[in-house]
C-alpha positions as CSV (number, residue, x, y, z in Angstrom):
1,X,0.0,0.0,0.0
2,X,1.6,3.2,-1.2
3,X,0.3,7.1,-1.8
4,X,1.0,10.6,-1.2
5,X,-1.1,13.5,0.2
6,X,-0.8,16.9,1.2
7,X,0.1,17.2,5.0
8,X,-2.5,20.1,5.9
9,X,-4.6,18.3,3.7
10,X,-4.7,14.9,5.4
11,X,-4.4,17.0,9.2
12,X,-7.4,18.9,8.7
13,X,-10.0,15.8,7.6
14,X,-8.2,14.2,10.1
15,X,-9.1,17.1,12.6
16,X,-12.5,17.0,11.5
17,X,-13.5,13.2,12.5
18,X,-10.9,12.8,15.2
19,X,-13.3,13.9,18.3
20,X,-15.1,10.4,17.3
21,X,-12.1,8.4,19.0
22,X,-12.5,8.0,22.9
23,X,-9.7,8.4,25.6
24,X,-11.1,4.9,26.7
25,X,-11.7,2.5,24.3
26,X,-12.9,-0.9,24.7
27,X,-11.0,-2.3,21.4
28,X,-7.1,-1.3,21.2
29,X,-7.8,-0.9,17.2
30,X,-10.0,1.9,17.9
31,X,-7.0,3.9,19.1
32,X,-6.6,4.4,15.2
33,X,-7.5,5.5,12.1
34,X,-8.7,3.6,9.3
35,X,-7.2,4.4,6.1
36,X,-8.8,2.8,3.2
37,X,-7.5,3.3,-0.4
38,X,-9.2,2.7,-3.1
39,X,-9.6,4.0,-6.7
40,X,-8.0,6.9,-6.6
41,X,-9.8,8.0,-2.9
42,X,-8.7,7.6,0.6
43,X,-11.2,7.2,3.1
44,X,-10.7,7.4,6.5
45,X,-13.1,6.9,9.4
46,X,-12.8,7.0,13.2
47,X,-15.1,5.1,15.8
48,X,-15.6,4.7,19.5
49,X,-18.6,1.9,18.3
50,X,-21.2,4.0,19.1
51,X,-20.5,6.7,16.8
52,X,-18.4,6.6,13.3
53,X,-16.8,9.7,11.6
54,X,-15.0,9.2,7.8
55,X,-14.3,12.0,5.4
56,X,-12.6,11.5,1.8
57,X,-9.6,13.0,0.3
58,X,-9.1,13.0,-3.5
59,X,-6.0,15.3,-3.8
60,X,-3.5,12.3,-3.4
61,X,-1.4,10.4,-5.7
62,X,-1.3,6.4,-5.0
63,X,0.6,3.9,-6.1
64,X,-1.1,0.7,-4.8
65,X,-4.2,0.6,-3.0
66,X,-4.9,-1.3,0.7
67,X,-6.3,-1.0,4.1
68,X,-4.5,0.2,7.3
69,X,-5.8,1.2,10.5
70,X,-2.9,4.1,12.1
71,X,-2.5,4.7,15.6
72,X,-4.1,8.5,15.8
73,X,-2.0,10.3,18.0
74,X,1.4,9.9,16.6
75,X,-0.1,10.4,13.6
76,X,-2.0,13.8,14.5
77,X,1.0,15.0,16.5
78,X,3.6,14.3,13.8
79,X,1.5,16.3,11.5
80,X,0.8,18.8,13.3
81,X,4.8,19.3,14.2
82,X,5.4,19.2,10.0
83,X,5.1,22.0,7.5
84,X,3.0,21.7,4.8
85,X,4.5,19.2,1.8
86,X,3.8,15.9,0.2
87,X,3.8,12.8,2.5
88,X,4.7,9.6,0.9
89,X,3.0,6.8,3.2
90,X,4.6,3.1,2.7
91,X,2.5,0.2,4.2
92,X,4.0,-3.5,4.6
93,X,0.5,-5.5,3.7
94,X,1.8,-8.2,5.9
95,X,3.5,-6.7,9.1
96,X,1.6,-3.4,8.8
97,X,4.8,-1.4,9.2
98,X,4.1,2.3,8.0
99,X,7.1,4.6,6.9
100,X,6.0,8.0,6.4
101,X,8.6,9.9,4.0
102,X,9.0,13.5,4.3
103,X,11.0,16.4,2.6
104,X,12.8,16.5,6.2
105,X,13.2,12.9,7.6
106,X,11.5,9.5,7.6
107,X,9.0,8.2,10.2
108,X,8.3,4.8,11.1
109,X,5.2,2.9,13.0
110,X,3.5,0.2,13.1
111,X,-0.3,0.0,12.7
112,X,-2.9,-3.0,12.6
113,X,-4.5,-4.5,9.9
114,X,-7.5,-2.7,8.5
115,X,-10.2,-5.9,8.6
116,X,-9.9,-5.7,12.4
117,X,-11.5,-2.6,12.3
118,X,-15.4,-2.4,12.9
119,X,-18.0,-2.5,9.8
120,X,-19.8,1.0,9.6
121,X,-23.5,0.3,10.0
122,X,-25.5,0.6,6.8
123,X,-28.6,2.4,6.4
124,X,-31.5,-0.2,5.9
125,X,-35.7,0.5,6.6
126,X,-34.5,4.1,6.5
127,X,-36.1,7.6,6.5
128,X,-34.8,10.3,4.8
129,X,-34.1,13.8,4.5
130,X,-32.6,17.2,3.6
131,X,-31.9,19.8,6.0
132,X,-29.7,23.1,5.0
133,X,-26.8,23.1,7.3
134,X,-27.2,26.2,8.5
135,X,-30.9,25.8,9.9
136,X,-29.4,22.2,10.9
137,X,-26.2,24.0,13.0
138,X,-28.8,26.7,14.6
139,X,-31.2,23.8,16.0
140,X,-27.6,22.5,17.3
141,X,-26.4,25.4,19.0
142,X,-30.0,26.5,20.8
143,X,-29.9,22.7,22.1
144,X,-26.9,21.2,22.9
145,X,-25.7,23.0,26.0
146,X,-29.2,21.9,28.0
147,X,-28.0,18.1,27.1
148,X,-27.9,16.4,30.6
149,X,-24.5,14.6,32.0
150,X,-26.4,12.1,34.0
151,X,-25.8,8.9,32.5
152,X,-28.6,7.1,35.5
153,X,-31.2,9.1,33.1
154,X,-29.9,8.0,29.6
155,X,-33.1,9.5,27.7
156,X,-32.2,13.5,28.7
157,X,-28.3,13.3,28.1
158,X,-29.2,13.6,24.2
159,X,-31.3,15.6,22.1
160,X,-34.9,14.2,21.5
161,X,-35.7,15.0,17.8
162,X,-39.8,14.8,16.5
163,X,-40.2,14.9,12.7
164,X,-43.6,15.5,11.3
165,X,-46.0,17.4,9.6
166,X,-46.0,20.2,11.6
167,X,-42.0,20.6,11.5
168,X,-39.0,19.9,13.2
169,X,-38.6,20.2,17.0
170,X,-35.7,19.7,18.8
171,X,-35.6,19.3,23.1
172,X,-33.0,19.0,24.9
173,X,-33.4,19.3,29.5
174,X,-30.9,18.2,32.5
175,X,-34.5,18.7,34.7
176,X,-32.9,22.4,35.8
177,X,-33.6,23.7,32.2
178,X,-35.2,22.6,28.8
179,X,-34.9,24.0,25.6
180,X,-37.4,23.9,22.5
181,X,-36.5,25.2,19.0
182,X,-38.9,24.3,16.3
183,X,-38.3,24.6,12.7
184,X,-41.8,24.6,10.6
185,X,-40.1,24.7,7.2
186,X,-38.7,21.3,7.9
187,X,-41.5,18.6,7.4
188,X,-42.3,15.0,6.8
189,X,-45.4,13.4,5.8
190,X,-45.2,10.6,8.5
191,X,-44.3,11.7,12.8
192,X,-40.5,10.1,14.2
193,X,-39.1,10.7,17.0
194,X,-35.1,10.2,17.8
195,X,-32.8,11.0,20.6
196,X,-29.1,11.9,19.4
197,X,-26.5,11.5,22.4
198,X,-24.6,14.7,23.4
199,X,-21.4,13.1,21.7
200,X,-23.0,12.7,18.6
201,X,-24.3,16.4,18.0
202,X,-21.0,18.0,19.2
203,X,-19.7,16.2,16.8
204,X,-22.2,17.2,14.2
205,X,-21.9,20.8,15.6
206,X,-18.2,20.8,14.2
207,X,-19.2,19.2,10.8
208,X,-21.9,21.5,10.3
209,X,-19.8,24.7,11.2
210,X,-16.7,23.6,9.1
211,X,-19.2,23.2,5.6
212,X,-22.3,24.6,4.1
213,X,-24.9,23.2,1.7
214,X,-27.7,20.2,2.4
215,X,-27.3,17.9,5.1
216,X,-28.4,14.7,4.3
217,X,-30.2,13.0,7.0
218,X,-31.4,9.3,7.0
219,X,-32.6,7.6,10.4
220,X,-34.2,4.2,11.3
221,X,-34.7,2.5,14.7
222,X,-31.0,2.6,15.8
223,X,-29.2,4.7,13.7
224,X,-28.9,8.1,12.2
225,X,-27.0,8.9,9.5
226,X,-25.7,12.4,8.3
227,X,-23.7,13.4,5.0
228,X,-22.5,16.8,4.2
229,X,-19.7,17.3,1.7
230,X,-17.4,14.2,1.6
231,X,-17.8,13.7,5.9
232,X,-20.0,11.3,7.3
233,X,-21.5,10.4,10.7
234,X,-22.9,7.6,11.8
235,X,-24.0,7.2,15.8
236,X,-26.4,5.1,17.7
237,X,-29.6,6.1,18.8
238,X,-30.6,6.6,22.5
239,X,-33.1,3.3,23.0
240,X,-34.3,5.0,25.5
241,X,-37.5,7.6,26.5
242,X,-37.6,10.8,26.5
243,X,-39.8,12.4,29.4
244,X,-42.9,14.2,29.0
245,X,-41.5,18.1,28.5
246,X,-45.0,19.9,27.3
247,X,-45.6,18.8,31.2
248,X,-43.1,21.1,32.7
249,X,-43.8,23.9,30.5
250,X,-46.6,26.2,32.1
251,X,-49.7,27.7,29.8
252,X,-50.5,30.3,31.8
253,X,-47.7,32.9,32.3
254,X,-49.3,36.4,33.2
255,X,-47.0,38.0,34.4
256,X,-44.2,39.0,31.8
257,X,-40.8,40.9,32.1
258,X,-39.5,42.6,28.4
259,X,-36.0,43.4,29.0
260,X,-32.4,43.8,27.5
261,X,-31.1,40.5,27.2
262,X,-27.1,41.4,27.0
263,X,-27.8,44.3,29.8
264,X,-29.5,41.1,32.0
265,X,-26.5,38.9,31.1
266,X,-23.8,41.1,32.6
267,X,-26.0,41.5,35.6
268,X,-26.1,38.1,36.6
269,X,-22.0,37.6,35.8
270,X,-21.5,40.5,38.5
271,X,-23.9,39.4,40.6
272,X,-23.3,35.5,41.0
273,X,-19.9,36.4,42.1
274,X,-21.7,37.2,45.4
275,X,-23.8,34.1,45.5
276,X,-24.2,31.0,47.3
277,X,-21.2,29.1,45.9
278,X,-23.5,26.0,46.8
279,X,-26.9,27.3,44.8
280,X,-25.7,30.1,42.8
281,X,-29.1,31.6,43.7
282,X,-30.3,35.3,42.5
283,X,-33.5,36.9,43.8
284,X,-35.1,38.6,41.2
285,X,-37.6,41.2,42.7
286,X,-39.9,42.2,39.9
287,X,-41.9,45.3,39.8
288,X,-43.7,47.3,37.2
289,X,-40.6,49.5,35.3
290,X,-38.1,47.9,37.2
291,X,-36.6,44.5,38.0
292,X,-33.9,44.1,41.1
293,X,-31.4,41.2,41.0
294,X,-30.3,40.5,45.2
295,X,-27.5,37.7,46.2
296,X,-25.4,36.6,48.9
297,X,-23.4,34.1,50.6
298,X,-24.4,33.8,54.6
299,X,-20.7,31.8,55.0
300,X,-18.3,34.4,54.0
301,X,-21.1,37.6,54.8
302,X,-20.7,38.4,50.7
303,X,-24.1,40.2,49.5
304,X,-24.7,42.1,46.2
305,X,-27.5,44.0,44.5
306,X,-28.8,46.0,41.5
307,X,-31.7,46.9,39.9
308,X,-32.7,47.1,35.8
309,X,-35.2,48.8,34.1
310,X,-37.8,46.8,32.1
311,X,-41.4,46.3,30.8
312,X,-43.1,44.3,33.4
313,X,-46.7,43.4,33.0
314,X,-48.3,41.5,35.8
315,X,-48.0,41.6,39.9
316,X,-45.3,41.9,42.4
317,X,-43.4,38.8,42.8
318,X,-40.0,37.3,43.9
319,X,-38.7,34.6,42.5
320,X,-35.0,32.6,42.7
321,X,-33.1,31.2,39.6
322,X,-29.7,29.5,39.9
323,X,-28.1,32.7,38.0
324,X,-25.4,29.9,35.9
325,X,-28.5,28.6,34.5
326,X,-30.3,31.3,33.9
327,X,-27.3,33.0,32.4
328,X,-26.3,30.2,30.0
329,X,-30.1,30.3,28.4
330,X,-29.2,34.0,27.6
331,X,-26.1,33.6,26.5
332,X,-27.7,31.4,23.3
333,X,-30.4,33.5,22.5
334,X,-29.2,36.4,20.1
335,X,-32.3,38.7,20.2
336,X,-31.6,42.4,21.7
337,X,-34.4,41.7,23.8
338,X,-36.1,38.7,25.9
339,X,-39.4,38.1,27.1
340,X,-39.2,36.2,30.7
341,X,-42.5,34.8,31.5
342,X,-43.8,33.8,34.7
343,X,-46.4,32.4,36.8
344,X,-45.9,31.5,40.3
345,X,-42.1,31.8,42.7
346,X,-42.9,27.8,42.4
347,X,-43.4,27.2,38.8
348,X,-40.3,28.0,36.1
349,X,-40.0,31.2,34.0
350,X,-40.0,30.6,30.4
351,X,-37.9,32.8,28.3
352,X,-38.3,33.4,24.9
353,X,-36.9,35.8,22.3
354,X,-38.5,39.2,22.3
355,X,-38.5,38.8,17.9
356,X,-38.6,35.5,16.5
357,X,-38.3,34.4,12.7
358,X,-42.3,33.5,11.2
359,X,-40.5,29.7,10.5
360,X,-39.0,29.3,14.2
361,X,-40.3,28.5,17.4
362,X,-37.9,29.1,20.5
363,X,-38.6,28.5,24.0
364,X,-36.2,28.1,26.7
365,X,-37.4,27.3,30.2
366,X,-34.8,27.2,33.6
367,X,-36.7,25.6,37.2
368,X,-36.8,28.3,39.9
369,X,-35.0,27.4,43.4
370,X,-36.3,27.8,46.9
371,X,-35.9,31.8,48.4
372,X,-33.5,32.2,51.5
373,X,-35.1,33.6,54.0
């Protein structure tokens, strides 16, 4: 097995699929890259078994074709440390010794032989679809960061995606805060439902921010596949379901704060730094014209307090947030201003962007904690 490629070339689709290797794989092949080389392609993929990455790189000049899984991070750091230049790759088909031949020096490893490596699932009984990547990396970013770390509740540490007639929703809760985006542009004729694991949509959220065009979606009852300008993804459904959200989210919101969503940002960075390093919790004391933000920590006597102007329709009320959370729902939402609706100090606030798109549905939602007294 012989050929040569560009060294930036081969690092950056490398780059791209590497975050599908784990730190702690359960096979030692999966440590490596699988270089296939065929035609006048190489194809490489990367795989932790639950989720499979390949791109394709045509500008490369081969001699003989094979199959050769690489260890990845010799390989990524001795490109990295190069310049860019033609890399002539030698590959014993028997031993698997690889010699990688540079304008500089020669570099020798040994890999493993490439039909050790797993089979990429195939799509079969599949749906399909086309999603620009654009609308496609928006759903991602509005999602991902409410994706739950708590692997005893497998259902909420993905995204839970419902495809239907009425659009595209995605959901996404750790039981402190939910978000819902819904696209109605994107449609099916018949309802799915899917949940993407957190790994799996960072993954996409690179893919999708390093290319533009059609995403090409196809999904059955355990996989979903995505394809988007030579780069592939493949990962494994979450079998798992996904908890009643439209539950959680009240109906009934009277009362309704309109205020400057970056000037409400920076007040809860300043003002957090005074909290409860235990609850992060912020009082907000909401009146009509004006809304005052109140924290402090009782153990080291730390207390802080300002006051905002807004548009507040409703009654009187004080009601606590954990200030992280409630910061880290602003800090996706991109409007100038943000609607924060609420109902009772016991039920959450709802927070949705003052000026939303006619095609797009956003609605963020963070739990409210119990007031010090």
């Amino acid at each position: 097995m012989k050929f040569t490629v560009s060294t930036s070339v081969l690092l950056e689709e490398l780059q791209t699929i590497s975050g599908a290797i784990s730190n702690n794989t359960v096979l030692p092949i999966l440590e490596d890259f699988l270089f296939v080389v065929e035609g006048k392609v190489l194809r490489i993929v990367a795989s932790d078994l639950e989720t499979f990455m390949s791109s394709i790189v045509e500008d490369i000049e081969i001699a003989e074709g094979g199959t050769v899984a690489i260890p990845s991070k010799i390989l990524l750091d001795t490109l990295k440390a190069l310049p860019n230049q033609p890399l002539h790759f030698e590959i014993d088909d028997d031993t698997y010794q690889i010699k990688i031949l540079s304008n500089s020096g020669n570099y020798a490893l040994v890999g493993e032989g490439g039909e050790d490596f797993p089979e990429i699932p195939q799509p079969e009984e599949i749906d399909e679809l086309n999603i620009d990547a654009e609308v496609l990396l928006n759903a991602v970013n509005k999602t991902l960061f409410a994706v739950s770390t708590d692997e005893l509740r497998p259902a909420m540490t993905g995204v839970n995606v419902e495809l239907g007639e009425e659009g595209v929703t995605f959901v996404a809760t750790d039981a402190h805060k939910l978000v819902k985006y819904r696209n109605l542009d994107i449609t099916t004729a018949n309802y799915s439902n899917f949940i993407i694991p957190r790994k799996a949509m960072s993954l996409l959220k690179n893919m999708l921010a390093k290319s533009k065009g059609e995403v090409q979606i196809a999904y059955n009852a355990t996989n979903a596949f995505f394809s988007l300008n030579g780069i592939e993804m493949v990962c494994r459904l979450i079998d798992a379901r996904f908890p009643d959200y439209n539950a959680v989210i009240p109906v009934n919101n009277p009362n309704i704060i309109t205020i400057n969503r970056e000037d409400l940002a920076k007040a809860l960075r300043r003002i957090a730094i005074y909290s409860s390093k235990s609850t992060y919790q912020v009082k907000l004391h909401v009146s009509p014209g004006k809304l005052g933000l109140e924290a402090e920590d009782r153990d080291f006597s730390n207390e802080a307090k300002e006051s905002l102007a807004c548009q507040y329709e409703g009654e009187k009320m004080d009601i606590a947030f954990n200030a992280r959370f409630l910061a880290e729902v602003l800090g996706v939402l991109d409007t100038e201003e943000v609607d924060i609706e609420l109902s009772t100090p016991s039920r959450a606030g709802v927070i949705v962007p003052s000026d939303t798109s006619e095609n797009e549905e956003l609605l963020m939602l963070v739990m409210p904690i119990m007031m010090n007294n």
